[in-house]
Backbone bond lengths (Angstrom), bond angles and torsions (degrees), N, CA, C in turn:
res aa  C-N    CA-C-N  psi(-1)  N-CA   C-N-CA  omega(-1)  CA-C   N-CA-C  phi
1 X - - - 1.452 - - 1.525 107.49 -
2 X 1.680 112.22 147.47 1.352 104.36 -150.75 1.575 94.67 -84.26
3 X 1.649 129.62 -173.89 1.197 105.56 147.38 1.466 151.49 -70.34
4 X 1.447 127.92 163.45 1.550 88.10 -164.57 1.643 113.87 108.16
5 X 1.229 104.87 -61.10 1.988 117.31 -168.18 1.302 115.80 -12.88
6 X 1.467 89.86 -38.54 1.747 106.04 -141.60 1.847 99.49 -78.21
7 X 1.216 93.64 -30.65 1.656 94.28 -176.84 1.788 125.74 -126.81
8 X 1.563 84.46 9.51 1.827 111.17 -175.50 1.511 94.06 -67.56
9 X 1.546 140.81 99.57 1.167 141.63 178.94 1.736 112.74 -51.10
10 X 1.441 108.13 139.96 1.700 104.91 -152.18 1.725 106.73 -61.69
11 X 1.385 118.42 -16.38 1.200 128.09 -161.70 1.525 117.04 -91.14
12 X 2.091 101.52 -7.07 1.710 94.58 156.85 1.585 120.33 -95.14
13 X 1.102 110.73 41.00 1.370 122.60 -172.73 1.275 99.23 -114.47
14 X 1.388 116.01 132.97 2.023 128.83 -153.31 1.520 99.39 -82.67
15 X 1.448 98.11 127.42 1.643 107.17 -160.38 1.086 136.00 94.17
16 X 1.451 128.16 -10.17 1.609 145.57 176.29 1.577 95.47 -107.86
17 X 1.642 83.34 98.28 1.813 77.87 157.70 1.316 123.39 -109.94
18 X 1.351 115.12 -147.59 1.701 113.54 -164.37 1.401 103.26 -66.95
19 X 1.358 128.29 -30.44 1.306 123.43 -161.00 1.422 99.25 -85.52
20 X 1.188 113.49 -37.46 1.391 115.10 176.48 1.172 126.25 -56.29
21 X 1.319 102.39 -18.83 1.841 105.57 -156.06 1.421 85.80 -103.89
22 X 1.067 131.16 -20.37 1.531 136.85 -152.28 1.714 87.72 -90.76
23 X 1.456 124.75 -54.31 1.557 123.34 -175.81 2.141 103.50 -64.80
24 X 1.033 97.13 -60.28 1.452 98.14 177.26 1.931 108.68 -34.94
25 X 1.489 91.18 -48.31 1.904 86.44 -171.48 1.386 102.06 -77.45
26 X 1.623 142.29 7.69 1.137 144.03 129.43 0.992 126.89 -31.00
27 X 1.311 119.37 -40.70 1.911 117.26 -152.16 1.727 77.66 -141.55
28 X 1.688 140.78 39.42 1.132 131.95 145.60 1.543 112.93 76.87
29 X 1.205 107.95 41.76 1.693 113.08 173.52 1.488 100.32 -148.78
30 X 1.432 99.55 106.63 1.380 131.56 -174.76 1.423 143.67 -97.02
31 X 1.719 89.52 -41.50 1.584 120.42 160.12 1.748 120.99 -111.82
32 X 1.508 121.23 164.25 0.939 138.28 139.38 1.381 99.78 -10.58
33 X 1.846 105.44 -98.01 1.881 103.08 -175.57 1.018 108.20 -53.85
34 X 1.381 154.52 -20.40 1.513 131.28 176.91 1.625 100.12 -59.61
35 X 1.609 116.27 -59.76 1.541 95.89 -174.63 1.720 129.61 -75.72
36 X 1.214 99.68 -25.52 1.370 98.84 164.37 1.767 118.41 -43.30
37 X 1.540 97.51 -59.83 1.798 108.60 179.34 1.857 109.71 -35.30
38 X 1.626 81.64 -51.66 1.724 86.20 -156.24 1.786 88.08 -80.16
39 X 1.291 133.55 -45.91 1.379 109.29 -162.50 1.363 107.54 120.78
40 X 1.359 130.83 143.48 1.648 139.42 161.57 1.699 101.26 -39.25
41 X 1.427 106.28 -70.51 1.413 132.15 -154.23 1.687 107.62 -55.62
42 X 1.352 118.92 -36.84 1.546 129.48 -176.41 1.740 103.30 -95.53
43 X 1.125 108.79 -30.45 1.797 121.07 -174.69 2.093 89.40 -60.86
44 X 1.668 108.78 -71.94 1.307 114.69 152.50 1.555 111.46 -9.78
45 X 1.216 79.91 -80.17 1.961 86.12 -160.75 1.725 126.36 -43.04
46 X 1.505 95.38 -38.34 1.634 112.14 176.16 1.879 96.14 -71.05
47 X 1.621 117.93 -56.04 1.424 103.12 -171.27 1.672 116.13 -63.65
48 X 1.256 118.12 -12.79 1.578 111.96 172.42 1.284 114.47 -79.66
49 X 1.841 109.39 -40.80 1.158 94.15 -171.83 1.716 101.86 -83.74
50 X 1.146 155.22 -28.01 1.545 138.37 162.90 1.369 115.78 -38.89
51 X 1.343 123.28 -44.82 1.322 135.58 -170.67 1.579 129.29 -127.14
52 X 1.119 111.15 34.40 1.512 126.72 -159.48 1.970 113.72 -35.39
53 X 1.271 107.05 -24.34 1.564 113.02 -171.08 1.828 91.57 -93.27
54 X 1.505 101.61 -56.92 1.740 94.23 175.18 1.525 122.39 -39.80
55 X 1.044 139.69 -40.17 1.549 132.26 -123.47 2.103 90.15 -129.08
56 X 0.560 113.05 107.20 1.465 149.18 149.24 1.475 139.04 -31.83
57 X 1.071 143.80 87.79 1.734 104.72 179.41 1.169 134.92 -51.48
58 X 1.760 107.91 22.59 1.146 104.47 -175.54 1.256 99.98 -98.99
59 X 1.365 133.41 -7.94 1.858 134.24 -176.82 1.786 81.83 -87.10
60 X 1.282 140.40 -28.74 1.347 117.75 -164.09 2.040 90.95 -70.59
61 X 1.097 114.73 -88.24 1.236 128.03 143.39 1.744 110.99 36.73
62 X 1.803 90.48 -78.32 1.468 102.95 -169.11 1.704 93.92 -74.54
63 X 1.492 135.16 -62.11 1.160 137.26 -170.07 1.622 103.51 -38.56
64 X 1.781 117.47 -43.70 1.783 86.47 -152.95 1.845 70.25 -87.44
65 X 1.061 165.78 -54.46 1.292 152.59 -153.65 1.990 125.32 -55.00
66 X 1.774 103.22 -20.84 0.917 106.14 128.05 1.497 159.25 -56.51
67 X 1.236 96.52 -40.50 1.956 112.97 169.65 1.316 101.80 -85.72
68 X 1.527 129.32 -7.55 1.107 118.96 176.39 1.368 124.06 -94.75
69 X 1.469 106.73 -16.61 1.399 134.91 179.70 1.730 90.29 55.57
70 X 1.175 105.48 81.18 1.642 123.81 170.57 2.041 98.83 -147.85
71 X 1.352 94.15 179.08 1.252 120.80 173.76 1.673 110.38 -107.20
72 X 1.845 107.88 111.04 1.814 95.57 -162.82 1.270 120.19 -50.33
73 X 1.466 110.84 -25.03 1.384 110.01 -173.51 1.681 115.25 -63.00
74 X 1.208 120.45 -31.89 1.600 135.30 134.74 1.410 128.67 -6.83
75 X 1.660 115.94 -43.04 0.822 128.99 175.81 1.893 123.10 -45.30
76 X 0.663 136.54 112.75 1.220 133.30 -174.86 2.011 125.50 -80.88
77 X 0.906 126.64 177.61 1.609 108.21 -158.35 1.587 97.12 -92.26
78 X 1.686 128.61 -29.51 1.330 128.59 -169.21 1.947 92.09 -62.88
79 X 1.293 104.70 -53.89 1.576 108.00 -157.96 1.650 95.93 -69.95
80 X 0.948 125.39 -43.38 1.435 115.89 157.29 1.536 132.34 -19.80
81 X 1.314 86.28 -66.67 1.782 102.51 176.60 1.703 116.77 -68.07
82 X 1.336 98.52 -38.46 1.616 108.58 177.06 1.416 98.93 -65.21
83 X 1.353 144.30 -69.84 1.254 132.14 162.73 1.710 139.85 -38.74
84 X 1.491 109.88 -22.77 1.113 104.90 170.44 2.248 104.63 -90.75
85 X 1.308 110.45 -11.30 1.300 105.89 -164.18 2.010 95.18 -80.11
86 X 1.532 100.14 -25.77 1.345 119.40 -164.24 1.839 91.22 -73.73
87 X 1.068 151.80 -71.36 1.059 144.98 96.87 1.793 97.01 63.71
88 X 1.522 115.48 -125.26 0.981 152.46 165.33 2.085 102.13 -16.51
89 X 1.431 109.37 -38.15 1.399 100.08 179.44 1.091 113.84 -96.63
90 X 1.755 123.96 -9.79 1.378 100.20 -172.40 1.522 113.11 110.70
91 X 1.320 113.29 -34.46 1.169 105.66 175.32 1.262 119.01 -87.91
């Protein structure tokens, strides 16, 4: 974690914008290290379950492409699937 993490508000992280940052501080992810700690996949999990019609696979998507410091569209189809299977088990 870079320096900073701990209090770097989640929404200067490339690809999190205001709206984003605004649902995340819904379900208690505030910083950088808050989502790093919790993960794309659980960050997800809290915004579906608060908002189940809002939330998209495109916040899964955007979240791990944030921690990835990529562009989601970047995302490739294996890490896709590994995240949606991750998803689907629970973990």
């Amino acid at each position: 974690m870079g320096a900073g993490a701990e209090t770097r508000p989640v929404g200067t992280l490339a690809g999190i914008g205001p709206k984003t940052a605004a649902w995340l501080a819904e379900v208690d992810i505030r910083t950088e290290a808050d989502l790093r700690r919790i993960g794309a996949v659980d960050a997800y999990r809290r915004l579906k379950h608060r908002d189940p019609k809002r939330t998209s696979l495109n916040a899964l998507w955007g979240l791990h492409a944030a921690l990835a410091g990529i562009p989601w569209t970047a995302i490739d189809g294996a890490t896709k699937a590994a995240l949606l299977a991750a998803i689907k088990s629970g973990d």
